[in-house]
LOMAR-294829 format. One record per residue (C-alpha): residue in one letter; y, z, x. Coordinates in steps of 0.1 Angstrom, whole numbers, plus 5000, padded with zeros to 4 digits. Layout:
# residues N
code	py	pz	px
A	Y	Z	X $
...
# end
This chain:
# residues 49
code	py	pz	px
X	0506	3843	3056 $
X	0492	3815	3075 $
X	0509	3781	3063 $
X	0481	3758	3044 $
X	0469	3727	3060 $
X	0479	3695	3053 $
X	0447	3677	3032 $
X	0433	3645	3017 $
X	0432	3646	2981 $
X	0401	3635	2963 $
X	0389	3634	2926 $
X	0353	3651	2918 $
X	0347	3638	2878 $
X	0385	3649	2865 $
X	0395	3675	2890 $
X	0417	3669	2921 $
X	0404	3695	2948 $
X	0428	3689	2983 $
X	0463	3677	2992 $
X	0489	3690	2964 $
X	0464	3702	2938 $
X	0461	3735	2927 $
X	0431	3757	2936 $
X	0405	3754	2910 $
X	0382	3781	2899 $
X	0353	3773	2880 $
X	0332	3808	2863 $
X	0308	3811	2832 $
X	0305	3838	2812 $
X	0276	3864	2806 $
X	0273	3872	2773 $
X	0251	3860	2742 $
X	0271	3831	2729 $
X	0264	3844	2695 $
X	0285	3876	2702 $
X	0320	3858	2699 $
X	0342	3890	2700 $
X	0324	3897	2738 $
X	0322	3863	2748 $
X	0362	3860	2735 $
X	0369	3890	2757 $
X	0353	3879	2789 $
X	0371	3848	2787 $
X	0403	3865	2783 $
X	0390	3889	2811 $
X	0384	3858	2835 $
X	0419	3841	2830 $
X	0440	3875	2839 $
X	0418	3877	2869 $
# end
């Protein structure tokens, strides 16, 4: 694996994105926010992933 880059780290609102920070992954769901048990499960789906 090709060794990562050396970066500047900067702050967007509360997240660092660059130099040490981790990668960040930002996803939404697709389900009817009424349907908690679904919803629930995607969420749960997303952070295995």
């Amino acid at each position: 694996m090709k060794p990562r880059r050396k970066s500047r780290q900067v702050i967007v609102g509360k997240v660092p994105i660059g130099g040490d920070a981790p990668i960040t992954v930002q996803s939404m769901t697709n389900t009817k926010t009424e349907d908690i048990a679904a919803t629930v499960h995607q969420i749960l789906q997303l952070e295995e992933a």
